[in-house]
N, C-alpha and C positions, 0 to 999 in steps of 0.2 A: 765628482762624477766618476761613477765604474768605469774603466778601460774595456772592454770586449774583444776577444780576439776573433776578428773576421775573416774571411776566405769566400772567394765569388764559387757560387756552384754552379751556375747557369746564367747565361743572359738570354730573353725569348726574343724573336724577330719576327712581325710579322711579313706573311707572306698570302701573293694571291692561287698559287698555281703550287702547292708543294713539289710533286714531278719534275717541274720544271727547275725550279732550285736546289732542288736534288741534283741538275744536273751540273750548275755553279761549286754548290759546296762542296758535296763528294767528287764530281768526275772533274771538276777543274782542279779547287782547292787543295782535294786528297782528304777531306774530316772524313774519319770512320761514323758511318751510321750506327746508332744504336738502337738497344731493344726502348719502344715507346710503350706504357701502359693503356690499354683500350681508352680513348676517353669520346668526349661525342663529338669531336671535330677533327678532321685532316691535321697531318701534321707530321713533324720526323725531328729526333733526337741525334743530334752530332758529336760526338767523342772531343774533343780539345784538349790533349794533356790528360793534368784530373779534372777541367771543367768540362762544360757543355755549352755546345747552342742549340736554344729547341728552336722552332721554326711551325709557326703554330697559320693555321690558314684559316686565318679570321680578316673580316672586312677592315677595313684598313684606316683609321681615319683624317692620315695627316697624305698632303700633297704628295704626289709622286715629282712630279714637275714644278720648275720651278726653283729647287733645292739650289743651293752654293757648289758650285763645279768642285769643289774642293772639300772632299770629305771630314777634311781637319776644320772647318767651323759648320758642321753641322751634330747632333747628337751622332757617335756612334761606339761601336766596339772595338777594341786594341787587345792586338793579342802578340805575341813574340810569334817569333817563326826562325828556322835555322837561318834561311838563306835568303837575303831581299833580291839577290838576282836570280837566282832559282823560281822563287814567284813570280818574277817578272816574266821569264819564257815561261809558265803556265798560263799567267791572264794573259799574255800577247797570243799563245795559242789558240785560247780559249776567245779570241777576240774581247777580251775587256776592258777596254776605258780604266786609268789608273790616273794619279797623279802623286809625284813624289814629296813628301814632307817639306816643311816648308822650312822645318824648324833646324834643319841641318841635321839632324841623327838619318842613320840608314834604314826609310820607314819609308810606304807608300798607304795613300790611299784610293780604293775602291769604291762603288755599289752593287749591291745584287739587282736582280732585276725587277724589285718593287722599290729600290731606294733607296733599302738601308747601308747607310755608311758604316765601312769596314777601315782597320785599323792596323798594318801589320808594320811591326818592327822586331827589327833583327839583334837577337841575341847578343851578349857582347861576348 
């Protein structure tokens, strides 16, 4: 079997309310928004590093309610971040519900405000 060298360029999230998660991702999180190309539905591109999260505002089809309090057994996204206490005084800011890894490394997790589980751990 060929070996491939892979690299994540994007993960998408859906969302109900772009605006509204614009105000999570950018004004809490700090992702730089990026240029998005015209396409024919709502939606916003976010800087991460070299990757991206798009955030695309499509009907949703998995439960909002109901999910695992704990973002670590549900699908979600991981990403590094400088600082796990630095995050933490922005979501406590930002009033948002975290909860910290379970697994012992310095990581918490999150949701935004359609559900999707967020993943942040801290650089070593």
């Amino acid at each position: 079997m060929t070996a491939h060298n892979f690299t994540l360029h994007h993960a998408s999230l859906l969302v109900s309310d772009t605006e509204q998660s614009l105000r999570f991702y950018r004004d809490v999180l700090g992702m730089p928004q990026t240029e998005r190309p015209d396409l024919p539905f709502p939606g916003a591109w976010l800087q991460i590093g070299a990757q991206q999260i798009h955030l695309l505002e499509l009907p949703n089809p998995d439960p909002i309610s109901g999910r695992a309090a704990h973002g670590g057994r549900d699908r979600h996204v991981a990403m590094h971040v400088d600082s796990i206490d630095a995050l933490r005084e922005s979501l406590e800011r930002g009033g948002i519900e975290f909860t910290l890894s379970i697994s012992g490394r310095k990581a918490l997790f999150c949701r935004d405000r359609d559900g999707n589980a967020l993943e942040f751990i801290e650089r070593p």
